[in-house]
C-alpha positions in Angstrom: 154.6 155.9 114.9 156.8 152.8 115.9 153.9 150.6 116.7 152.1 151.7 114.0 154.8 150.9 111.7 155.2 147.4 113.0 151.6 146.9 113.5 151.2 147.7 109.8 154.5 145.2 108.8 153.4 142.6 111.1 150.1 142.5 108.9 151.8 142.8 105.1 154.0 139.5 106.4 151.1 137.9 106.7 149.1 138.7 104.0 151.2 136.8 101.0 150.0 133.2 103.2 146.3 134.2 103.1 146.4 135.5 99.8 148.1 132.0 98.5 145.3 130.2 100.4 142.2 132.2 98.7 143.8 131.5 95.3 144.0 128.0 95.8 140.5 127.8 96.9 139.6 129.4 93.9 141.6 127.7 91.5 140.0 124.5 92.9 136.8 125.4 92.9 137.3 126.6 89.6 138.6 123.1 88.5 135.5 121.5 90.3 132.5 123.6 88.9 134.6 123.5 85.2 134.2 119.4 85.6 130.8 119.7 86.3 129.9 121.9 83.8 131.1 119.6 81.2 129.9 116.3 83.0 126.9 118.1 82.1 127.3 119.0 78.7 128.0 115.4 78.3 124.6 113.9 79.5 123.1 116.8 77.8 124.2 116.0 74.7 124.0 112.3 75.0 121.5 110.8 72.2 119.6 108.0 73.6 118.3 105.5 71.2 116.5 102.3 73.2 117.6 99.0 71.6 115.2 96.0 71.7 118.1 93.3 72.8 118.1 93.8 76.3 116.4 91.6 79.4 116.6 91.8 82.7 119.7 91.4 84.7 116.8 89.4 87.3 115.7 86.2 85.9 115.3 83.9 89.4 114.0 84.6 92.9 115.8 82.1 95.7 114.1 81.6 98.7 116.0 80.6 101.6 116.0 79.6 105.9 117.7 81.0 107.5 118.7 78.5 110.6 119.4 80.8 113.2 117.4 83.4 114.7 116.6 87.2 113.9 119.3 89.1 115.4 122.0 86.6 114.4 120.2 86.3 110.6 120.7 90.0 110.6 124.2 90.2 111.9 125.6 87.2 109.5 123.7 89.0 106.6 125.2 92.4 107.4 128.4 92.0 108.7 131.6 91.0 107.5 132.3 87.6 108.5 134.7 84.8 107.9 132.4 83.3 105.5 130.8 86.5 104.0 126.7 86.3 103.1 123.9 88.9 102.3 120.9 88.4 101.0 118.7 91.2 99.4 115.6 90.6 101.7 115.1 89.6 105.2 111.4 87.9 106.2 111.3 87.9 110.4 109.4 85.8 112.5 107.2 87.3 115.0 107.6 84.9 117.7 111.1 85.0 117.6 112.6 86.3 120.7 115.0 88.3 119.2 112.7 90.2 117.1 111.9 93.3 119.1 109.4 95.4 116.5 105.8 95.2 117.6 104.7 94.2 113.9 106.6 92.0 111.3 108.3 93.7 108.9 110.5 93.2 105.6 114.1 94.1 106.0 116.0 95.4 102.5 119.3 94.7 102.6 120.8 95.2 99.3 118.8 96.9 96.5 117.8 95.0 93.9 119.9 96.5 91.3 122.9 94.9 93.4 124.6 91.3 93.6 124.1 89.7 96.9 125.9 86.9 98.3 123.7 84.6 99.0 123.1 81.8 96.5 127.1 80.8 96.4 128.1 77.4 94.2 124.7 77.1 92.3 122.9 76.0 89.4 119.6 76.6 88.1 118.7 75.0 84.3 121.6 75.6 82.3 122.8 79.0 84.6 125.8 78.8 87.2 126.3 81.5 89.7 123.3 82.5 90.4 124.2 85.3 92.6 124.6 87.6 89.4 121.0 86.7 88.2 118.6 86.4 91.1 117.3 88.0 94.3 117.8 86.5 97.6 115.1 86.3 100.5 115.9 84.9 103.7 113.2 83.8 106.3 113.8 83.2 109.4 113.2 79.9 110.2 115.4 78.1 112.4 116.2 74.7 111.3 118.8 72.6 111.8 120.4 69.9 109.8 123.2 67.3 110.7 125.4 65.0 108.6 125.9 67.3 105.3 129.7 68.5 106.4 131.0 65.6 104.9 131.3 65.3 100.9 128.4 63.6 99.4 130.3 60.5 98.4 131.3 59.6 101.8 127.2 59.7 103.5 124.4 58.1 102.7 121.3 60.1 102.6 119.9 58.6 105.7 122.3 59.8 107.6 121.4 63.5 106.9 119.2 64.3 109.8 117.2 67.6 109.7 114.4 69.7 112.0 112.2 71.8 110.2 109.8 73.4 112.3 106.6 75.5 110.3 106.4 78.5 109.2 103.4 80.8 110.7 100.8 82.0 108.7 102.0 85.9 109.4 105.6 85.3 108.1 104.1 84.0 104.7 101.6 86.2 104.4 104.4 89.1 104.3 106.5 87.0 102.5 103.6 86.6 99.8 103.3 90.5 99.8 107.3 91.0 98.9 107.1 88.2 96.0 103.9 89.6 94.5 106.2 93.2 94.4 109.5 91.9 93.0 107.5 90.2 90.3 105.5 93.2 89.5 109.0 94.7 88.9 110.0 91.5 87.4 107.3 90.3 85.3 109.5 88.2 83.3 110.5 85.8 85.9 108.9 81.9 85.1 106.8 80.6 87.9 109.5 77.6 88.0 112.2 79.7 88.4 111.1 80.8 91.7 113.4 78.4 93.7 114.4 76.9 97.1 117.9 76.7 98.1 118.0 73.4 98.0 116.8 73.3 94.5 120.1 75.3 93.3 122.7 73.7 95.7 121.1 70.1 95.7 124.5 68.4 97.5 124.6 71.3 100.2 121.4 72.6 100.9 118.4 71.6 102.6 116.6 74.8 102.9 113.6 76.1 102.9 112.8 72.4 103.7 109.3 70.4 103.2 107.6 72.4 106.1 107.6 75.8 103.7 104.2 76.1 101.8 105.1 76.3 97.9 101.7 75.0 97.3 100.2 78.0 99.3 102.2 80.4 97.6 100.9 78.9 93.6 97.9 79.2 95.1 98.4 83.0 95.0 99.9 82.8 92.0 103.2 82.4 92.9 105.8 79.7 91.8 105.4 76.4 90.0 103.1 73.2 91.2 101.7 70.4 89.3 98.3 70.5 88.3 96.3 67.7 89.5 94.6 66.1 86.3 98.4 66.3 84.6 99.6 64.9 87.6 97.0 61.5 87.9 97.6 60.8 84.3 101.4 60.4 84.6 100.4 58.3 87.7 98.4 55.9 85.1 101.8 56.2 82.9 104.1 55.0 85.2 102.0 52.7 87.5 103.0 49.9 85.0 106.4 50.7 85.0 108.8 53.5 85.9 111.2 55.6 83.8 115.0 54.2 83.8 117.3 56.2 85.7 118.8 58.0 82.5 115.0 59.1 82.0 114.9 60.0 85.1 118.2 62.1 85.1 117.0 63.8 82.1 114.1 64.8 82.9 115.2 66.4 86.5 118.2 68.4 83.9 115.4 69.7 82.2 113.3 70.9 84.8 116.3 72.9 85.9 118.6 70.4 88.4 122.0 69.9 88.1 122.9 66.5 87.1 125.1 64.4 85.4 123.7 61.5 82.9 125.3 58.8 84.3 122.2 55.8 83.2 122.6 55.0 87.3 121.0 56.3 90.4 123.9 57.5 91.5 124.5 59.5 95.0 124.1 62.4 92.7 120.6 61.2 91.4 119.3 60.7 95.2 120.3 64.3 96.1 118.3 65.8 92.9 115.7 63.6 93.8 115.4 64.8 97.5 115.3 68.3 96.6 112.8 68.1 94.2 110.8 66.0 97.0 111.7 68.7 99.4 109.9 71.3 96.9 107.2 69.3 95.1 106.6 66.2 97.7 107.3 67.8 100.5 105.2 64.5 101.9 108.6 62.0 101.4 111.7 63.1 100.9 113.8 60.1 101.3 115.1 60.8 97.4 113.3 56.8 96.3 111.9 56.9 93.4 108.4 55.6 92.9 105.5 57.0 90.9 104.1 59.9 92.5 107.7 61.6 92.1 108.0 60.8 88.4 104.3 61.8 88.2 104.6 64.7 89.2 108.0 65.4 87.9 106.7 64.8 84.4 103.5 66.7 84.9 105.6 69.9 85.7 107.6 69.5 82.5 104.5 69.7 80.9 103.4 72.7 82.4 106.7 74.8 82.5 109.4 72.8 80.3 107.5 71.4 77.4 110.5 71.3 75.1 112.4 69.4 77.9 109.1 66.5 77.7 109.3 66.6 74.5 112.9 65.8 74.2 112.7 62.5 76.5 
């Protein structure tokens, strides 16, 4: 009877703990599934009425190089480093040592929907910060450029050194597959606002460099070039005489690079010049000016910035 007894007290002791325990489980749960329920109601009762003044948050796509192999492009793009980066897409090389897969594939990195870090100081006709309004691709492509650490007023072009080496015919391919996607998503997006980095950082960036095929990629209806016939009759234009450098600078602000109107060809001027060389005369990009760039400079405002020709 003893035993019994304390057998039988030992287990009412206990019971008060256990009991506490099961009631605050249910009173939680009962807090949890209440919140639900009337999340619910919410988005249930939610009236949804779809205004007409909206656009895209996507308006540019920013192609980069990447200047360093696969495995280090993929670690600085997805790692927290002392200089943070990311990009939303990552196009690999298939000779590239480092890439291990037997076939090339596209690497997502951050969905679209999100900001990547990848365009940084930037500008892009008449928008800054072009992180919140573009996605990011990054090819691998290791090039390498010397001479840009210093500020702009301190080199001379000629002193910027760079080696671009080519890009293989598999890598665009796959690279022309992801662009023809985004802009299906994207339809909105302008065929010159599908940019290099070096046309949105033009004091700091030399990438993708001459050796990337933008004229390939118009050919598949991708991105801005100049159409011939526009082209030769600007030639006849200017053969006489070229533009002053305030036409000049106007001209390269309304196609979309940042520049100041200074009347001078300026350090400033030289840069804007070389990137639009670097993108549309890939040829000579010693950021001169001489009639084939203004040519063909003009000819593209005709095609994609008409109100900017009509301006000058």
């Amino acid at each position: 009877m003893n035993k019994h007894f304390r057998s039988n007290k030992l287990a009412v002791t206990r019971a008060p703990n256990a009991h506490r325990k099961i009631a605050l489980f249910l009173a939680r749960s009962s807090i949890l599934i209440t919140m639900s329920v009337l999340m619910g109601c919410v988005a249930n009762t939610a009236v949804y009425v779809e205004s007409t003044n909206q656009n895209s948050r996507v308006d540019y796509i920013v192609i980069h190089a990447t200047s360093e192999n696969f495995s280090e492009s993929l670690r600085l793009l997805t790692t927290r480093t002392s200089n943070p980066v990311s990009s939303h897409y990552l196009v690999p090389e298939l000779n590239d040592p480092s890439y291990t897969l037997a076939s090339l594939r596209v690497h997502s990195l951050v969905p679209e929907d999100r900001r990547a870090w990848h365009a940084g100081v930037s500008y892009w006709g008449e928008e800054v910060g072009l992180n919140d309004r573009s996605i990011g691709i990054e090819v691998v492509n290791e090039f390498k450029c010397s001479g840009t650490e210093m500020a702009v007023s301190e080199i001379q072009l000629d002193e910027v050194e760079c080696d671009f080496p080519i890009y293989s015919d598999e890598q665009i391919e796959l690279l022309v597959e992801l662009l023809k996607s985004i802009l299906s998503r994207y339809p909105n997006i302008g065929p010159i606002d599908i940019i290099g980095h070096s046309d949105i950082a033009i004091m700091r960036k030399s990438d993708p460099g001459p050796s990337f095929p933008w004229q390939q990629l118009y050919e598949q209806g991708i991105g801005a070039w100049p159409d011939d016939l526009l082209k030769e009759t600007h030639r006849a234009q200017f053969s006489r005489l070229l533009p002053s450098a305030t036409m000049i600078q106007k001209a390269l602000l309304a196609l979309g690079y940042q520049i100041e109107i200074t009347g001078e060809l300026d350090p400033q001027s030289i840069y804007a010049l070389r990137a639009f060389q670097l993108h549309f005369r890939p040829s000579d990009y010693s950021g001169e000016v001489d009639v084939e760039t203004v040519a063909i400079l003009w000819a593209l405002l005709e095609q994609y910035r008409p109100s900017g020709l009509a301006d000058l």
